[in-house]
KOLZA-912017 format. One line per field, with one value per residue (C-alpha): z, x, y; chain; residue in one letter; residue number from 1. Coordinates in Angstrom, 2 decimals. Each point is the difference from the previous one (the first is absolute). Example, Ala and Ser with C-alpha at 12.3 -4.5 7.8 and 13.67 -1.06 7.14 Angstrom:
2
zz (7.80 | -0.66)
xx (12.30 | 1.37)
yy (-4.50 | 3.44)
chaine (A | A)
residu (A | S)
num (1 | 2)
//
This chain:
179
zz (-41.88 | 2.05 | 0.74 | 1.42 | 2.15 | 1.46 | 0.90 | 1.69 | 1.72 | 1.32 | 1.05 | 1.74 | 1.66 | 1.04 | 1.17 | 2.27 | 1.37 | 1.27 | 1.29 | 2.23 | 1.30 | 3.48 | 1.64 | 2.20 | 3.58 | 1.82 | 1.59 | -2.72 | -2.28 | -3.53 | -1.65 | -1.36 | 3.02 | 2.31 | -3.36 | 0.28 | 3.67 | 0.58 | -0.67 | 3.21 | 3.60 | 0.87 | -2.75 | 2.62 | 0.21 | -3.22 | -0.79 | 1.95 | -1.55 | -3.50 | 1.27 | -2.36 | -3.32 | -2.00 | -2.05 | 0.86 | -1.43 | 0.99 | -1.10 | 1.50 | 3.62 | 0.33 | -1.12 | 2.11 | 3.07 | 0.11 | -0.13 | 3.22 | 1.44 | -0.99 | 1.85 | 3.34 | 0.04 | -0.17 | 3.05 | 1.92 | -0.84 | 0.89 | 3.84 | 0.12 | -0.38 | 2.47 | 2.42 | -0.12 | 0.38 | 2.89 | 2.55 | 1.19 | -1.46 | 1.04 | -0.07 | -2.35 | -0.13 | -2.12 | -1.90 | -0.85 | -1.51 | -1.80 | -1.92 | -0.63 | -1.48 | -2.39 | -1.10 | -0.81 | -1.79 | -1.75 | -0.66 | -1.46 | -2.58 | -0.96 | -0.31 | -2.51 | -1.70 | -0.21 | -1.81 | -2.80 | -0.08 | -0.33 | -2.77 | -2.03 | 0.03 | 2.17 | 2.17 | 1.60 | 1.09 | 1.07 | 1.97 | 1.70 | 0.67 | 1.75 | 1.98 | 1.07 | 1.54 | 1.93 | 1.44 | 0.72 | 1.73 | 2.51 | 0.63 | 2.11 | 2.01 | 0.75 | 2.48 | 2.07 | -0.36 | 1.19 | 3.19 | 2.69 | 1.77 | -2.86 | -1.61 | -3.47 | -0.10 | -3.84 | 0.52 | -1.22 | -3.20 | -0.64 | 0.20 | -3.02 | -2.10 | 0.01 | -1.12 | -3.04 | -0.84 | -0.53 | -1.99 | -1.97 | -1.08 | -0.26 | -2.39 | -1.95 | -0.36 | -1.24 | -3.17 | -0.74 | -0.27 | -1.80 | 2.45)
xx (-4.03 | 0.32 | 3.73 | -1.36 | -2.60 | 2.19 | 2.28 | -2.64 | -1.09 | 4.07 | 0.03 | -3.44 | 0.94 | 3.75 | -1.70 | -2.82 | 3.12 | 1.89 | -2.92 | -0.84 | 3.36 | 0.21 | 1.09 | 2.99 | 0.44 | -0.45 | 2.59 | 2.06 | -0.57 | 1.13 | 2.34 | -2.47 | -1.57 | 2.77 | 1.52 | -3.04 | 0.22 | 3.43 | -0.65 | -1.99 | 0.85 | -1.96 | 0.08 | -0.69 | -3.70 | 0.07 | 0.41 | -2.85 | -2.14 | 0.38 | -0.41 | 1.02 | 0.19 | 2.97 | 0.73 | -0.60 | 0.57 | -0.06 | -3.59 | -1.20 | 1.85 | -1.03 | -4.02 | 0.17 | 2.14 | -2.81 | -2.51 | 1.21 | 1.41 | -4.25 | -1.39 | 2.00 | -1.27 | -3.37 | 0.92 | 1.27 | -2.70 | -2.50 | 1.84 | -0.02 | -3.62 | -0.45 | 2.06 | -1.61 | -3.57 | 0.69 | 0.02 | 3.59 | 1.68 | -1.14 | 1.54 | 2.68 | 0.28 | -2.79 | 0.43 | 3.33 | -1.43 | -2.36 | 2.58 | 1.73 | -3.67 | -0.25 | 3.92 | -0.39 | -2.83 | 2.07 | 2.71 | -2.60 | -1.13 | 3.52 | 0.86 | -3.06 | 1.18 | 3.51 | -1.13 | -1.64 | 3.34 | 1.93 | -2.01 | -0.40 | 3.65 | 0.11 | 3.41 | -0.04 | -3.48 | 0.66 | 3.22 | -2.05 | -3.49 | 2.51 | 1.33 | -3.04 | -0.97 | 3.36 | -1.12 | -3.31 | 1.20 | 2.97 | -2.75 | -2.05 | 3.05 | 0.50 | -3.04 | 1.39 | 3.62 | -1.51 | -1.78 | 1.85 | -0.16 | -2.73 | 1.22 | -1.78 | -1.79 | 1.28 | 3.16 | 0.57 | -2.18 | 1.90 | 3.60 | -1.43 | -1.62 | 2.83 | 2.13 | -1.95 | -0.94 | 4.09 | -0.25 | -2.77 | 1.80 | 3.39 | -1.59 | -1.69 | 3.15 | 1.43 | -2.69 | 1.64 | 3.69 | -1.07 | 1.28)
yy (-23.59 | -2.97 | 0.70 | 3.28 | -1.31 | -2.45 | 2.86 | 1.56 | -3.26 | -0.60 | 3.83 | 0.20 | -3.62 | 1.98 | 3.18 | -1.66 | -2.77 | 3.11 | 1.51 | -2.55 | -0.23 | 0.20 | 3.10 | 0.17 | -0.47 | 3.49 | -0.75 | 0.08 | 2.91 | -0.31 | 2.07 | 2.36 | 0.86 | 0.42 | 2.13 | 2.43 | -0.02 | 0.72 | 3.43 | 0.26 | 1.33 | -3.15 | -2.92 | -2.51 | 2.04 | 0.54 | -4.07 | -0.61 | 2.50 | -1.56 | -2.98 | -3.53 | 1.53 | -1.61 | 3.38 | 3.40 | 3.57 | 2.91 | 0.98 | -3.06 | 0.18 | 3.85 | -1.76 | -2.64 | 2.15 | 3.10 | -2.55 | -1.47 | 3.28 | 0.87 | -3.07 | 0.60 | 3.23 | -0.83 | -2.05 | 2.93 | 1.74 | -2.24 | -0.86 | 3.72 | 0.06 | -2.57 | 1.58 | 3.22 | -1.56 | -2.78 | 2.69 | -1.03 | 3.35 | 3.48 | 3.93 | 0.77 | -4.29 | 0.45 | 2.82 | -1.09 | -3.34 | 2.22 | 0.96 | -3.13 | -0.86 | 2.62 | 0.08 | -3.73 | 0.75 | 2.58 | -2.45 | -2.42 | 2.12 | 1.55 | -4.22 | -0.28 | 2.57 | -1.07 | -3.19 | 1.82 | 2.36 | -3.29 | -1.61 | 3.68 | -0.05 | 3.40 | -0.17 | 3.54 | -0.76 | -3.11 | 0.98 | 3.17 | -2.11 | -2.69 | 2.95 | 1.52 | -3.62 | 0.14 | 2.91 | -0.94 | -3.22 | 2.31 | 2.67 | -2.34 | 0.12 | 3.05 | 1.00 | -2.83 | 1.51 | 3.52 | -1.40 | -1.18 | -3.36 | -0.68 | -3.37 | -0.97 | -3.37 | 0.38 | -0.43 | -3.58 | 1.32 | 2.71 | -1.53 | -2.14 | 2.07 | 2.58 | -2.82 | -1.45 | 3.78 | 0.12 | -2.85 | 1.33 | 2.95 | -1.88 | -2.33 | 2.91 | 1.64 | -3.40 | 0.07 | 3.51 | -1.55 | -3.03 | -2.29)
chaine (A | A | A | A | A | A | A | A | A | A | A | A | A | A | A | A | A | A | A | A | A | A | A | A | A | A | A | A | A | A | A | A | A | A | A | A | A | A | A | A | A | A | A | A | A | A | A | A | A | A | A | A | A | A | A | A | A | A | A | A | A | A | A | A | A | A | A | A | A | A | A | A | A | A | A | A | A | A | A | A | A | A | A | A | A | A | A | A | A | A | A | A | A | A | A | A | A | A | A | A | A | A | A | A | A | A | A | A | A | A | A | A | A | A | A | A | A | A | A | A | A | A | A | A | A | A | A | A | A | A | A | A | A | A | A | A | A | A | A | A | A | A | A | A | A | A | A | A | A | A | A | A | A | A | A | A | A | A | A | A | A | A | A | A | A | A | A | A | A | A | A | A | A | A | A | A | A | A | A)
residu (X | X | X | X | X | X | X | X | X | X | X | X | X | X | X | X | X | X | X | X | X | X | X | X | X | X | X | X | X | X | X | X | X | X | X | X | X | X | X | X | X | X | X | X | X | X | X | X | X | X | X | X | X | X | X | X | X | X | X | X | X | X | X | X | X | X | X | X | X | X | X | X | X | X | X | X | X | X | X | X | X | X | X | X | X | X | X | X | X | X | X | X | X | X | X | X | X | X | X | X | X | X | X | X | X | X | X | X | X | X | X | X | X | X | X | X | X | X | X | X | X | X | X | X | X | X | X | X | X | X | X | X | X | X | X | X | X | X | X | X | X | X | X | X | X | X | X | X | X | X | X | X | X | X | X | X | X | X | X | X | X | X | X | X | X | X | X | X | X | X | X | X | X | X | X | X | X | X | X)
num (1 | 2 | 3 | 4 | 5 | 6 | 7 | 8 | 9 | 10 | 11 | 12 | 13 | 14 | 15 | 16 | 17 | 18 | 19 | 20 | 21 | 22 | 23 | 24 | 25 | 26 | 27 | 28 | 29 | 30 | 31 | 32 | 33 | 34 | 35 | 36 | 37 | 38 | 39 | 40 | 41 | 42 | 43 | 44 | 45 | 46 | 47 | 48 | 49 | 50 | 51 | 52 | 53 | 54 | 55 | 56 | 57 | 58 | 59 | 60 | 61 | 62 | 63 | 64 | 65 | 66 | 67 | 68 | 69 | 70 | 71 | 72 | 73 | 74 | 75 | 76 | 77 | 78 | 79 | 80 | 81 | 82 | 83 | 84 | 85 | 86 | 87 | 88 | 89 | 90 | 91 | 92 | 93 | 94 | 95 | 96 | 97 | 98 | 99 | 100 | 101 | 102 | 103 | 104 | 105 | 106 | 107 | 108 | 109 | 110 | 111 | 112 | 113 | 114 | 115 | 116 | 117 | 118 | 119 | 120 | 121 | 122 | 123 | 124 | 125 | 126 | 127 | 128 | 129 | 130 | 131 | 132 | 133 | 134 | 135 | 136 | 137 | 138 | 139 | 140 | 141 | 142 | 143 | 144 | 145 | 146 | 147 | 148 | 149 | 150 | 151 | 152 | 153 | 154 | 155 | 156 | 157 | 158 | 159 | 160 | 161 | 162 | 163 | 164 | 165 | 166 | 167 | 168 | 169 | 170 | 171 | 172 | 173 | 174 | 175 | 176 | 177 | 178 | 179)
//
């Protein structure tokens, strides 16, 4: 019994030791992380998204990556938003960033439900919800595409989220193929 406990004890004492190791330099992603991202267009984005964990799989990079992918589009969504309302934007300008609004609202809630595809284990609803928010993102270009001399004050926004969307679905394929 006392053998036992003092097992415990040394395994408890190991686990929280390696727990509050310190986590790498970002600089300097470990194996595991450049691993997982490697199967990215972008793994230099997709680094950054999972920021300094040590060891990553699949599961957990596609988590963590549409959880970022989710909080840059709240961003967009919200300068949108401001844009439309300061006055500044008018015409098809306006109605254009309409849309942006409501496809990254879109793309939000196809993100949400990605997450609950990923943790219920559902890959072909996972793969097409992570489509549908590539989709959403390029639509918001494509008013600005149709009109003329009409440049889109998303553009920066859009170059991004296109590219961790990628990721996103990259990863999520990844969790298929047991990589």
């Amino acid at each position: 019994m006392a053998s036992a406990l003092s097992l415990s004890l040394a395994l408890l004492s190991a686990t929280l030791f390696l727990a509050s190791a310190p986590a790498t330099d970002a600089s300097r992603p470990s194996r595991g992380l450049g691993s997982v991202c490697r199967h990215t267009d972008y793994p230099t984005l997709c680094q950054s998204a999972l920021g300094r964990r040590q060891h990553v799989d699949p599961i957990s990079a596609t988590a963590a990556s549409v959880k970022a992918l989710m909080a840059k589009t709240a961003q967009a969504r919200a300068y949108a938003q401001r844009l439309i309302t300061s006055g500044r934007v008018y015409g098809m300008g306006k109605g254009n960033l309409k849309v942006c609004k409501e496809n990254y609202s879109d793309a939000l809630a196809n993100l949400a439900t990605s997450l609950k595809n990923l943790h219920s284990r559902a890959h072909a609803d996972l793969l097409s919800n992570l489509s549908a928010v590539g989709t959403d993102i390029d639509t918001c270009d494509d008013g600005y595409k149709e009109t003329p001399g009409l440049r889109s004050p998303m553009v920066n926004y859009q170059k991004n989220l296109s590219k961790m969307a990628s990721n996103c679905l990259a990863l999520a394929t990844a969790v298929k193929k047991g990589h």
